[in-house]
FISELUM-465454 format. One record per residue (C-alpha): residue in one letter; chain; x, y, z. Coordinates in steps of 0.1 Angstrom, whole numbers, plus 2048, in hexadecimal, padded with zeros to 3 digits. Example, Ala and Ser with C-alpha at 12.3 -4.5 7.8 and 13.67 -1.06 7.14 Angstrom:
(r A A (87B 7D3 84E))
(r S A (889 7F5 847))
END
This chain:
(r X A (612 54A A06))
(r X A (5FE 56A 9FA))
(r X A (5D5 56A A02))
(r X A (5D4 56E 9DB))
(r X A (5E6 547 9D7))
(r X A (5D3 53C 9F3))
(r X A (5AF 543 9E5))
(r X A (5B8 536 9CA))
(r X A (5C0 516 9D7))
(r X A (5A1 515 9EB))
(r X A (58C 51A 9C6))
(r X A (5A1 4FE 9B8))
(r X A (594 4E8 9D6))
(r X A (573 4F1 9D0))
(r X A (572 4ED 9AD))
(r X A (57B 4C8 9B1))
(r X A (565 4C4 9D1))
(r X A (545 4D1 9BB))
(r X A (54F 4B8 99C))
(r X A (552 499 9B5))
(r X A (532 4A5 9C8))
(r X A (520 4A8 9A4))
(r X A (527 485 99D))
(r X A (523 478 9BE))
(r X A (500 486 9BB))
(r X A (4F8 475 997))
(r X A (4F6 49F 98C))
(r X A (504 49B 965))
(r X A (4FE 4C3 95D))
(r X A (50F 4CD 980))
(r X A (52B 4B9 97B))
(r X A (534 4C6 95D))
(r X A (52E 4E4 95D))
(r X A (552 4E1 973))
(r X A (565 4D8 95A))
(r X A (576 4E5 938))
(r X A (56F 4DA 912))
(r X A (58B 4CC 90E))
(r X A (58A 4BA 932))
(r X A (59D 497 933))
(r X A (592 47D 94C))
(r X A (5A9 459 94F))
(r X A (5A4 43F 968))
(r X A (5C8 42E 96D))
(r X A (5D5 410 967))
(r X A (5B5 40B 94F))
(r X A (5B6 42C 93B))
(r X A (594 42F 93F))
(r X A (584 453 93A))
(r X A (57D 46C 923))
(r X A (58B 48C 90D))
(r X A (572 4A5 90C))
(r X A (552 4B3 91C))
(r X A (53A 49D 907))
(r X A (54C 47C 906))
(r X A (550 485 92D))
(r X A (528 487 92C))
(r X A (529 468 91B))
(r X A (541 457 935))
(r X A (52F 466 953))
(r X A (50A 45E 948))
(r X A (513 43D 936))
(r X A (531 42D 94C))
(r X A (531 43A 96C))
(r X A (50C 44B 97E))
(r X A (4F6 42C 974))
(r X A (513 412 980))
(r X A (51E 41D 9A1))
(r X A (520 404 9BD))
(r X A (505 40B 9D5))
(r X A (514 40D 9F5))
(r X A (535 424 9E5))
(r X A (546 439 A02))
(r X A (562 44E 9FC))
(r X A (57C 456 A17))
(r X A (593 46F A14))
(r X A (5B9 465 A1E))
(r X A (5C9 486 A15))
(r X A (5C9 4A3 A00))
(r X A (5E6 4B9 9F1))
(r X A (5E3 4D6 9D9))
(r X A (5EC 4F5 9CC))
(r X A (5E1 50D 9B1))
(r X A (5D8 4F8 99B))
(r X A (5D2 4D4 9A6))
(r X A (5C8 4C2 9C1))
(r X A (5D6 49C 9C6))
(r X A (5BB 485 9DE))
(r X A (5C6 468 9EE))
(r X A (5A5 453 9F5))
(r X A (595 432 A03))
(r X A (57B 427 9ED))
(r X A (565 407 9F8))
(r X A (549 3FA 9ED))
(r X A (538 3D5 9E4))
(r X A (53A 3CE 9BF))
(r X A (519 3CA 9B9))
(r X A (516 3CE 999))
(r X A (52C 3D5 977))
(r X A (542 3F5 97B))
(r X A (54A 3FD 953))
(r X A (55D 418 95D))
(r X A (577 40B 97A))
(r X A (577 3E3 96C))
(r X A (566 3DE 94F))
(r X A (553 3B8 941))
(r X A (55A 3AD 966))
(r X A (539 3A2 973))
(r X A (533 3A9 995))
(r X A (53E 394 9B0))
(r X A (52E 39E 9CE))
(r X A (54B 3A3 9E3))
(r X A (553 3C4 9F9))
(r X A (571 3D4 9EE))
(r X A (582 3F0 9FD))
(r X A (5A2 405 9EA))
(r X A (5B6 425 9E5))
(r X A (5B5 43A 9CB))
(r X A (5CB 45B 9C0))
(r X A (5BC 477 9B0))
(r X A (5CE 492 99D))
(r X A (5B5 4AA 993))
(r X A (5BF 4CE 97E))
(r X A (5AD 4EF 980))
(r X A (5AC 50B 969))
(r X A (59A 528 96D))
(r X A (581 514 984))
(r X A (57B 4FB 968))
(r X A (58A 4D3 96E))
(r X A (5A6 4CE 94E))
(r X A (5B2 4AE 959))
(r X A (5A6 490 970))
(r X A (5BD 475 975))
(r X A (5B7 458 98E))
(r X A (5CD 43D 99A))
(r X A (5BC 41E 9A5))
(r X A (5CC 400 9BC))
(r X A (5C2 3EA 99E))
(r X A (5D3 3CE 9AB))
(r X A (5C1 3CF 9CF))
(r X A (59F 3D2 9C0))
(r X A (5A2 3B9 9A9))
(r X A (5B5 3A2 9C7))
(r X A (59A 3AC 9DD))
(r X A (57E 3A1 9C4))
(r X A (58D 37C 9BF))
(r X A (59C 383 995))
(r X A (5C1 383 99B))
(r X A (5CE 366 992))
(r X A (5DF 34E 9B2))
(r X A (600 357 9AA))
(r X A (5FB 37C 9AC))
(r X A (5E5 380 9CB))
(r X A (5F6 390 9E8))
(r X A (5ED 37C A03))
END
């Protein structure tokens, strides 16, 4: 691999580093400011998400900053990428302790302490995020929070 492939691989990485660290940090303007116009954001299986810069705003401001879980930590299981896209495997857990419009929306909080994987594949052009896709265990956080119904649960 040439030092010319591997920089830009490194960029890539930081490009989607700075975006999750914007957010993380409730900074609107500094998260978008890594991102295209025409950026796409989907939350899987829910399609949740936006197409576009200001419906991603809209998303980010409305759906997701004011309605994170208080005690959210994010571990990191792995990472792949290349030129153009890193893939995160992580451990999200949290108590849902309160409504989360964007991950499961018109379910009230429950209270419980939840804790599942997520996949990330995340696009880069020219230092800009194009496309964020992430897959959600849906079924373990909705077992874990007590609304599967009993002949569903795993266990």
């Amino acid at each position: 691999m040439t030092k010319a492939v591997q920089d830009m691989m490194v960029a890539v990485e930081r490009t989607v580093d700075a975006f999750a660290g914007a957010v993380r940090a409730g900074d609107l303007d500094a998260a978008l400011a890594r991102v295209t116009d025409d950026v796409v954001l989907t939350r899987l299986p829910t399609g949740l998400g936006a197409c576009g810069v200001e419906a991603l705003r809209r998303h980010l401001a409305d759906d997701v900053l004011p309605h994170r879980p208080a005690d959210l930590t994010t571990t990191r299981v792995s990472r792949t990428g290349d030129r153009w896209r890193v893939v995160d495997e992580q451990r999200l857990a949290f108590t849902h302790d309160r409504e989360l419009p964007w991950l499961l929306p018109g379910v009230a909080a429950t209270g419980r302490r939840v804790e599942v994987l997520a996949i990330s594949v995340v696009a880069v052009r020219r230092e800009r995020i194009t496309e964020h896709r992430t897959l959600w265990d849906h079924h373990g956080l909705l077992d874990q929070l007590g609304l599967l119904p009993a002949a569903v649960t795993t266990g």
